[in-house]
C-alpha positions in Angstrom: 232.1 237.9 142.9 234.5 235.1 142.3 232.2 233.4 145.3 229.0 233.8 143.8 230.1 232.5 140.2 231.5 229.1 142.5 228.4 228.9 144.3 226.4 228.7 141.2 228.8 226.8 139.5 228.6 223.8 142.5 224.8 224.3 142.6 224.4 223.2 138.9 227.3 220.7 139.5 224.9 219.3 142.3 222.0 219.8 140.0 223.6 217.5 137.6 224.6 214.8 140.0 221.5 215.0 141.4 219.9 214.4 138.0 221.9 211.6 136.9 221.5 210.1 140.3 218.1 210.1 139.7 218.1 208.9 136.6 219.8 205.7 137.4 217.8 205.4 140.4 214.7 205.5 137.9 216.3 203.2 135.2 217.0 200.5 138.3 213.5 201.1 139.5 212.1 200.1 135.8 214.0 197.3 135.4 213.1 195.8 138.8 209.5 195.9 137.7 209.9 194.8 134.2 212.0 191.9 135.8 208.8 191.1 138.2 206.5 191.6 135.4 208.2 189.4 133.8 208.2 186.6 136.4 204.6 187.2 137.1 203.5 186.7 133.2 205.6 183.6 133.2 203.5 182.7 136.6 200.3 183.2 135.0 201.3 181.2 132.0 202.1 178.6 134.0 198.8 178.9 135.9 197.1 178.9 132.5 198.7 175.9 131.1 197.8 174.0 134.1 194.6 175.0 133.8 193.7 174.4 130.5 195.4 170.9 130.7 193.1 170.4 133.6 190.1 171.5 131.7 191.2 169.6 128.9 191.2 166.3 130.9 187.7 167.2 132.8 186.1 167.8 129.2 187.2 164.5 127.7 186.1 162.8 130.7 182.7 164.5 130.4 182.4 163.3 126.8 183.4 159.9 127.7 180.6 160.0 130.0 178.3 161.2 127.7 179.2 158.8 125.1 178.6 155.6 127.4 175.2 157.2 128.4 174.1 158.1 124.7 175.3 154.3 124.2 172.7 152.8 126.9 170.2 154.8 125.7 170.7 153.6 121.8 171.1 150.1 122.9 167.5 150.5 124.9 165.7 152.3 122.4 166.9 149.7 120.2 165.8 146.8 122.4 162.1 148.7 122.5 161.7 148.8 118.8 162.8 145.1 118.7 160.4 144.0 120.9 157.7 146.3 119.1 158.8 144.7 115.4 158.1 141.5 117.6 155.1 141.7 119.2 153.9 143.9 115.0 155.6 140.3 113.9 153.1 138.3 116.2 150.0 140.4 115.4 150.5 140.0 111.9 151.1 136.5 112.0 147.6 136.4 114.0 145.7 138.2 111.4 147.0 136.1 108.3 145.7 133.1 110.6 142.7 134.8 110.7 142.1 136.0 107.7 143.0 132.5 106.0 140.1 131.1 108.6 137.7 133.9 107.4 138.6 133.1 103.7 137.5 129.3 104.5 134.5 130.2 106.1 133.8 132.1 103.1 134.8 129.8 100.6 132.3 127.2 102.6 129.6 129.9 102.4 130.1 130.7 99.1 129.3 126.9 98.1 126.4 127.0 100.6 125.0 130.1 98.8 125.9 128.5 95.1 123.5 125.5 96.5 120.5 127.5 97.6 120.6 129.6 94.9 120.3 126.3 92.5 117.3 125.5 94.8 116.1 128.7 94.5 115.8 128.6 90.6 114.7 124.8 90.8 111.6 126.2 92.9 111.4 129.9 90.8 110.8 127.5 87.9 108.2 125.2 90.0 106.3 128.4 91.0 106.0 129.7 87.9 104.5 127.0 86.4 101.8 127.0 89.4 101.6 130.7 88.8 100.6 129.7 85.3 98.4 127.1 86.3 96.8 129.4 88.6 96.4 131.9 85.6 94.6 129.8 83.7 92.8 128.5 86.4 91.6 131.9 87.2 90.6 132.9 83.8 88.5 129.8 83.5 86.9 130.6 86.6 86.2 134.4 85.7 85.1 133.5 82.0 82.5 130.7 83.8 81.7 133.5 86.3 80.9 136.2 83.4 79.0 133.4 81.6 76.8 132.2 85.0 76.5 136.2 86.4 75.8 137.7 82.7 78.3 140.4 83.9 81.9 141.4 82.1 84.6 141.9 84.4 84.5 145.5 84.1 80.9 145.4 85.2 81.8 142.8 88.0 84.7 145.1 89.3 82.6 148.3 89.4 80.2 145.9 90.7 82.2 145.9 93.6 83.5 149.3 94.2 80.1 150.6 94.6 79.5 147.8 97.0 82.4 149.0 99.0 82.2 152.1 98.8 79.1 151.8 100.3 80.1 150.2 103.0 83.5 152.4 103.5 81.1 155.3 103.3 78.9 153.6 106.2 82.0 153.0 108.4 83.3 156.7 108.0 79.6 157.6 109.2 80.0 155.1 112.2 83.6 156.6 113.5 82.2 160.2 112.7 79.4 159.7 114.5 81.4 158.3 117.6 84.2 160.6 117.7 81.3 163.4 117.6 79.5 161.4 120.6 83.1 161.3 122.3 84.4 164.9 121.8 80.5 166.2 123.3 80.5 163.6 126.3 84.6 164.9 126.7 82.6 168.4 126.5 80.0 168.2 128.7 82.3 166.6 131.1 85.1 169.5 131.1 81.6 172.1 131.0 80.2 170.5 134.5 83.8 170.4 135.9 84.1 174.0 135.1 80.6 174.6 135.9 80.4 172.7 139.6 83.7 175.1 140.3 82.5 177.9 139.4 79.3 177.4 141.6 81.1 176.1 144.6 83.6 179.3 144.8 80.5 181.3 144.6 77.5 182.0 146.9 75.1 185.0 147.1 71.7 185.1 148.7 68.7 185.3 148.2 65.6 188.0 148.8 62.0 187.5 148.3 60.4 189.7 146.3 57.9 192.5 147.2 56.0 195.1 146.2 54.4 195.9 149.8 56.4 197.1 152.7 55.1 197.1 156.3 55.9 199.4 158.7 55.6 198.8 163.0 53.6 201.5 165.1 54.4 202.0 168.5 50.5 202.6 169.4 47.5 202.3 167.0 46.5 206.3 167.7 49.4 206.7 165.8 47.4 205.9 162.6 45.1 209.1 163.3 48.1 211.5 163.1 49.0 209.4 159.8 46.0 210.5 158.4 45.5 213.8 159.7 42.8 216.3 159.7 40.3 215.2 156.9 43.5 212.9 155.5 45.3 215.5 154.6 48.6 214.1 156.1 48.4 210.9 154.3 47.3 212.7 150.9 50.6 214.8 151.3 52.8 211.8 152.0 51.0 209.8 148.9 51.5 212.7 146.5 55.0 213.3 147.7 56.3 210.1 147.5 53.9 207.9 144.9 53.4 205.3 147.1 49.9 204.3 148.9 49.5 204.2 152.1 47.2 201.4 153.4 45.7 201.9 157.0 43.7 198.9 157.8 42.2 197.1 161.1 45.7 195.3 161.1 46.9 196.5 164.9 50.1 198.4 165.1 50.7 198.5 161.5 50.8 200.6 158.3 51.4 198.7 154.5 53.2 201.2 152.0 52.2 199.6 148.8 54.1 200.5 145.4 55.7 198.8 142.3 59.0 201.3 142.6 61.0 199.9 145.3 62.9 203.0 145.4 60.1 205.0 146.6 58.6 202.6 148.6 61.8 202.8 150.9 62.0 206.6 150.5 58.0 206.8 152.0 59.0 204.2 154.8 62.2 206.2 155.7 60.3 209.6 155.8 57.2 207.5 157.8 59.5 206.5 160.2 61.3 209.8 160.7 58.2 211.0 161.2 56.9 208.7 163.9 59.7 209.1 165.4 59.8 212.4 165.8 56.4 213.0 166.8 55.2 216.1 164.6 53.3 215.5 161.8 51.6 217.8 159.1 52.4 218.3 155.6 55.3 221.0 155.9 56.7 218.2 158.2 56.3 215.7 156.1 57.2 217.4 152.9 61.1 218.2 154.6 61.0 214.6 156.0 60.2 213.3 152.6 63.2 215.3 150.8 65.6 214.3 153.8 64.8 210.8 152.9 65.5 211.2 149.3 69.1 212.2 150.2 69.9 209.7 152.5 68.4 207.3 149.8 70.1 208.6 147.2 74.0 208.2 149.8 72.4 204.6 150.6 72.3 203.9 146.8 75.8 205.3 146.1 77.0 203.3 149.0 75.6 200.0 147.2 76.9 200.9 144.6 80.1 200.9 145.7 79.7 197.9 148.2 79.1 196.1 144.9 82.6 197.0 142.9 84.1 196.5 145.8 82.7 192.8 146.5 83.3 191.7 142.8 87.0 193.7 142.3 85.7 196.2 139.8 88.1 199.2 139.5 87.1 203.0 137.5 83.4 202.8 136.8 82.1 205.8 135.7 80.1 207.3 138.6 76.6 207.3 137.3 76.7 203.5 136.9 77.6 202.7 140.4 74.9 204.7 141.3 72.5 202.5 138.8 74.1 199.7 140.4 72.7 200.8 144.2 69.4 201.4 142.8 69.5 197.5 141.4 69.6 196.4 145.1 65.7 197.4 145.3 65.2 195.7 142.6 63.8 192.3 142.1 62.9 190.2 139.2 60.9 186.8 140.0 61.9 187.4 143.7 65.4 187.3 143.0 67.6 190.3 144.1 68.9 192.0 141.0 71.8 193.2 142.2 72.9 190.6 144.3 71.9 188.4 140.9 74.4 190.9 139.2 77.4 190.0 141.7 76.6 186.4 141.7 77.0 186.7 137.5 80.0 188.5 138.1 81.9 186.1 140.1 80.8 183.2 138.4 81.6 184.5 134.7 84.9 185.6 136.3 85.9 181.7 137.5 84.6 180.6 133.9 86.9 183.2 132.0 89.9 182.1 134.6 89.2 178.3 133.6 89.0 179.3 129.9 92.1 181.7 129.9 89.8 184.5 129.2 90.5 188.2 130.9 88.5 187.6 134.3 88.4 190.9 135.1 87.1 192.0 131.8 84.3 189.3 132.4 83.3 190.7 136.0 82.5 193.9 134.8 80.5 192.4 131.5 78.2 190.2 134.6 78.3 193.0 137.0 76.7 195.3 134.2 74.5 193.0 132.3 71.1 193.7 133.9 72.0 197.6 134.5 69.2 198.5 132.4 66.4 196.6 134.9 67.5 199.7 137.1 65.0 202.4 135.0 63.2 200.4 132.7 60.2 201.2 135.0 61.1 204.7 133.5 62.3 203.9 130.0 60.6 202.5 127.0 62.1 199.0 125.5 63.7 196.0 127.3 66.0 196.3 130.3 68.3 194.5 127.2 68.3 197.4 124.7 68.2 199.7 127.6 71.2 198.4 129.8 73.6 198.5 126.0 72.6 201.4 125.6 73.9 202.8 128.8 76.8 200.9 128.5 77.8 202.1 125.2 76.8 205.6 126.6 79.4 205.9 129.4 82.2 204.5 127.0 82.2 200.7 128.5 84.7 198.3 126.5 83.1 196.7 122.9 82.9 193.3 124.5 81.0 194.6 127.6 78.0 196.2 125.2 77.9 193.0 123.4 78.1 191.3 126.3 75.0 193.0 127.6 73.1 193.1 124.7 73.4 189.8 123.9 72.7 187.9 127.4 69.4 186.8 126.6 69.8 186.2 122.6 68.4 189.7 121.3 71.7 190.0 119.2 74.6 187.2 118.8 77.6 187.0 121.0 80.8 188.5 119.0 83.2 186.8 121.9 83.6 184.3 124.7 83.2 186.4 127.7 79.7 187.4 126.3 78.9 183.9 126.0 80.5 183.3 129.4 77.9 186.0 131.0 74.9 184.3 129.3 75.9 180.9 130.6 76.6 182.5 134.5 73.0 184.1 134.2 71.8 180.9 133.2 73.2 179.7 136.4 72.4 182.0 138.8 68.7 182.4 137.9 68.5 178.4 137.7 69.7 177.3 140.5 67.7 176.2 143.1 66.1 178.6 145.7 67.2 181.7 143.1 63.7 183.4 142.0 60.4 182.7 144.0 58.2 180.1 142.6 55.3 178.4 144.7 55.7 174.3 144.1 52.8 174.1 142.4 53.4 176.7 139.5 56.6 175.1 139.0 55.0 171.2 139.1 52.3 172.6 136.5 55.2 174.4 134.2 56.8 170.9 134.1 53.7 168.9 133.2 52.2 171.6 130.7 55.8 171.3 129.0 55.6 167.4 128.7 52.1 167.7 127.4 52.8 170.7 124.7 55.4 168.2 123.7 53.3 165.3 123.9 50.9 166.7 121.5 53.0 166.4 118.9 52.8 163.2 116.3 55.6 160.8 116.4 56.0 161.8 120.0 57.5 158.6 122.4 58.1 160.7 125.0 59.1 164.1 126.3 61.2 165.0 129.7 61.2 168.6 131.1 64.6 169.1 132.8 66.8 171.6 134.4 63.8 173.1 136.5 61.9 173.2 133.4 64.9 175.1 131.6 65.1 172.3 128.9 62.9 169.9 127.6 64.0 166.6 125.7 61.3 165.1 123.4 62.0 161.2 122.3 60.7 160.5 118.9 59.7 157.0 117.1 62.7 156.8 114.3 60.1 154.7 112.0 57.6 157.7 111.5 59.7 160.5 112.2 62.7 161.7 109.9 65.6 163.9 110.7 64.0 166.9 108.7 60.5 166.3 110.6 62.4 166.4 113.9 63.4 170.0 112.8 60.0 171.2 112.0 58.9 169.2 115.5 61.5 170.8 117.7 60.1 174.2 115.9 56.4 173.6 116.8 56.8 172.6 120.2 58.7 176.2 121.0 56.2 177.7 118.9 53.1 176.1 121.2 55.3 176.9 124.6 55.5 180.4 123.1 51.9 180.9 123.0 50.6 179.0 125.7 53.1 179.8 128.4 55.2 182.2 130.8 58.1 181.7 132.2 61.4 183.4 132.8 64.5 182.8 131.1 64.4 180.5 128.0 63.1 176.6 127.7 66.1 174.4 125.2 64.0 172.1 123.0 65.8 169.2 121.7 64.2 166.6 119.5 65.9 162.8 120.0 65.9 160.7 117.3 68.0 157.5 117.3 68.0 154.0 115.8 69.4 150.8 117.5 70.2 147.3 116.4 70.0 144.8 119.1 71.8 141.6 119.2 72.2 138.4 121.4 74.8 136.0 120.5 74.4 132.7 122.3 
């Protein structure tokens, strides 16, 4: 027991050693590092004092430099504005050198101006007393004037105005009168142009007219079958078709005679059907006769068609392009109607394209103006009323129907395509080689014209122009006034009424003109 109480007696003995041991191990540690702390602080104060004496030094040699170069720049910006306060110095100087000059100039001006204006008032005075004189002068003259002339002044003055008023009112008349001539010459000038274009973009032909067709046989016993037993062949295919058959000593031919062109090229058709097939009698002739009418009335539909087609005519009602293909077999003074229709159509088309007009609008008014020529043989009244009334019928624009009913005057054109129409009708039937007319009946139209005319008291002379579309009658100014050349111009179409035929109309126009002729030598 005695060796366990020493053993843990030396163990805390060595506990306690080892403590304090440790303790002044720890204590010489600490102040070894608080000795090198120490030296290092008074290091880096060192270090730092050398620094910032360094820094110190750099910065005051900075602003030295600074100062110098904020210096330079003074004294330079300083020797600028000298030189600016110089050369401002030396402007100025110029200008008060200058302006002293101007002020002399002025001053010299001034007395220049002081010594025409005394002039001035030395001659205002001089030509006031002339105006005075003058005055006087001119009363005298006016109150020896009223005296010699018996007139006041008053009555002199309005004297005067009449007089030129008169002679104002003359001149007006003059320039009226030749800006009138120039705007119709400027007219008829821009009219021909138009016209000749129109004409030269357009071309149709021409067929004769006929109211007989002839048809070829291949042998003259041919004509026997024709006929038939005690005629009744020929009596069937008369009755049948309306048309007369002529069989005549002329060798190898028949003549189908008839005013309806339309059946006159049905009977031919059937005839030649016929003929060619070799058996005739009247049950023959009769289904012959009907199979013509049908290929007639496809031939006529296809003319019709032919026609809208040529001109550019788009969604015409059926029934008038039928019309249309019955107009190719018809002829008026030898002149195809229906190729007289295209022709109308084309050229009121150019016309409305020159005028800024609708040219489409103005094709189908020309292609439809003489629809009504295609059953006035079966209708009563004009092919005029007839052809608006078939256009108004099948629902044609208001322009076309006036268009149509007012081509040859019967009513009065309510716009510029209808007038357009009239005028490319005009031109169509006019022109040369357009409707059949033997020399001679035209030569005796001309002269019967001139002498109608001629008749006439006051008369000079008379020219019928325009193939005898217009006649121009010159009158003697001296015997005839501008109201008798009215009631002249009236008579004449009165007497051509009466007395003549003709197609289309005739233009009267009565001349009358006054000239004042002078030579100066």
């Amino acid at each position: 027991m005695n060796v366990n109480v020493m053993t843990v007696a030396f163990a805390i003995i060595t506990m306690i050693l080892g403590c304090l041991i440790g303790y002044w191990l720890r204590k010489t540690q600490h102040e070894k590092e608080i000795l090198g702390a120490e030296k290092s602080a008074a290091g880096i104060l060192n270090n730092a004092m050398r620094d910032a004496e360094r820094l110190k030094k750099d910065a005051l040699i900075e602003a030295r430099d600074k100062l110098h170069k904020y210096k330079d720049e003074a004294e330079s910006e300083l020797r600028e504005r000298r030189q600016d306060v110089a050369a401002q110095e030396k402007r100025l100087s110029q200008r008060e050198s200058n302006i002293d000059r101007k002020e002399s100039n002025l001053e010299k001006r001034e007395s220049l101006l002081e010594n025409k204006e005394q002039a001035f008032m030395t001659r205002t005075e001089a030509l006031k007393l002339k105006e005075k004189e003058a005055e006087d002068l001119v009363n005298k003259q006016a109150d020896e004037l009223e005296r010699i002339s018996m007139l006041t002044r008053d009555e002199a003055k309005q004297l005067m105005m009449a007089t030129l008023d008169q002679e104002l009112e003359h001149e007006k008349a003059v320039h009226i009168k030749e800006y009138e001539q120039e705007a119709r010459d400027e007219a008829d000038r821009r009219a021909q142009s138009i016209i000749l274009d129109a004409i030269q973009r357009s071309a149709a032909d021409t067929v004769s007219e006929r109211t007989v067709s002839v048809l070829t046989l291949p042998n003259d016993d041919m004509k026997g079958r024709i006929i038939g037993k005690e005629g009744r062949n020929i009596r069937t295919l008369e009755a049948l078709t309306g048309i007369d058959i002529i069989i005549d000593e002329t060798p190898e031919a028949v003549v189908l005679s008839g005013f309806d062109p339309v059946r006159r090229e049905i009977a031919r058709m059937a005839l030649e059907k016929l003929i060619s097939d070799g058996r005739i009698h009247p049950a023959r002739i009769e289904e012959m006769v009907e199979k013509a009418r049908k290929e007639m009335d496809a031939k006529i539909r296809d003319m019709g068609e032919r026609a809208i087609f040529e001109v550019g005519i788009q969604s015409l009602h059926p029934d008038l392009i039928k019309l249309l293909g019955r107009m190719y077999y018809r002829t008026s003074y030898g002149q195809n109607v229906l190729n007289h229709s295209i022709e109308v159509a084309k050229l009121a088309g150019v016309l409305a394209s020159e005028l800024g007009e609708d040219p489409q609008l103005a094709k189908r008014a020309g292609l439809l103006h003489d629809i009504g020529k295609a059953v006035d043989r079966d209708l009563e009244g004009s092919h005029v009323e007839i052809g608006a009334e078939l256009v108004r019928k099948y629902k044609e624009p208001d322009i076309v129907v006036n268009a149509v009913a007012s081509h040859h005057g019967d009513v009065p054109a309510h716009s510029i395509i209808a007038v357009l129409v009239a005028v490319a009708d005009t031109l169509s039937a006019a022109r040369p080689g357009a409707r059949n007319e033997s020399l001679e009946n035209y030569v005796h139209r001309l002269e019967r014209l001139e002498e109608i005319a001629n008749q006439e008291d006051g008369v000079k002379k008379s020219y019928a122009i325009q193939a005898g579309r217009e006649i121009r009658v010159i009158v003697e100014p001296n015997k005839i006034s501008d109201a008798k050349a009215t009631i002249i111009a009236r008579d004449i179409k009165n007497n051509i009424e009466n007395e003549l035929s003709y197609p289309g109309h005739v233009k009267i126009t009565v001349i009358r003109e006054t000239r004042a002729i002078e030579y100066a030598k």
